[in-house]
C-alpha positions in Angstrom: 115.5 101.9 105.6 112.7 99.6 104.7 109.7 101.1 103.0 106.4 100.2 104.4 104.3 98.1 101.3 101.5 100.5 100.1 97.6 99.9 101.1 95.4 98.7 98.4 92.4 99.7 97.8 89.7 97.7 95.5 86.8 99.6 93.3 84.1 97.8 94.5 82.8 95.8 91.3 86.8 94.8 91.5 86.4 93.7 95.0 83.8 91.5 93.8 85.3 89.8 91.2 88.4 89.2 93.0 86.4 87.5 95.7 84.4 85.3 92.8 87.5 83.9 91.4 88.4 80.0 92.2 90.6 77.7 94.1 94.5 78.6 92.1 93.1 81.4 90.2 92.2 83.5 93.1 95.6 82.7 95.1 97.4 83.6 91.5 95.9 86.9 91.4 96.3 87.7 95.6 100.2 87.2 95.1 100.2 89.4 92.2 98.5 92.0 94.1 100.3 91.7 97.0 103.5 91.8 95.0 102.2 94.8 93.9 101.8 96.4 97.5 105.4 95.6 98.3 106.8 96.7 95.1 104.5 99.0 93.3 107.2 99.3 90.2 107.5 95.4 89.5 104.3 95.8 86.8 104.6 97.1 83.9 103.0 100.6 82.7 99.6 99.9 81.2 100.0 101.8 77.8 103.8 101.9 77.2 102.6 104.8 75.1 100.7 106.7 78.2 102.9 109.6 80.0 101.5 108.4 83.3 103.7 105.6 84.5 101.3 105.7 87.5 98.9 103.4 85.9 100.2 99.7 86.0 98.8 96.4 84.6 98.7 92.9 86.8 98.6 89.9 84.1 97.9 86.2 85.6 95.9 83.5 84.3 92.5 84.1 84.9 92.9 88.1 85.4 94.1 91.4 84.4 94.0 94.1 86.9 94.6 97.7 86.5 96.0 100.2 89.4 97.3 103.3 89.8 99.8 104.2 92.3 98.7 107.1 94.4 101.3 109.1 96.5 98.8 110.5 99.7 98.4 108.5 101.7 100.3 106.3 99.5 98.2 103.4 98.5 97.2 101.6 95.3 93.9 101.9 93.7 93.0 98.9 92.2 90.2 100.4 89.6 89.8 97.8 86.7 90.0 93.9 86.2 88.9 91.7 83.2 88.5 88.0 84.0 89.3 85.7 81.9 
């Protein structure tokens, strides 16, 4: 059985900055997310420390992205991102 990849969903400010990045950078990041999507498990847990394993960090070059995965509807919330 194949799982359907999970719906992302973008805080608006992180909408933005997605959209600002350049050229490499911003295809960098896209796969990441998208990655993501497919396999919401293939980041790691954003505080190692943190009881919620929900909460996962995307790391590329230019970005670090924060989402949580969220069971209903099952999507990923994409809530945080820090350009470099």
């Amino acid at each position: 059985m194949t799982r359907r990849p999970y719906e992302a969903r973008f805080a608006r400010e992180v909408g933005l900055a997605v959209r600002e990045l350049d050229g490499d950078d911003g295809k960098e990041l896209r796969a990441a997310l998208e990655q993501a999507a497919s396999d919401p498990w293939s980041w790691p847990q954003a505080d190692r420390y943190d009881l919620d394993d929900t909460v996962r960090v995307v790391t590329t070059r230019a970005a670090i992205a924060h989402y949580a995965i969220l069971p209903e509807p099952p999507h990923l919330w994409v809530f945080a991102i820090t350009v470099l």
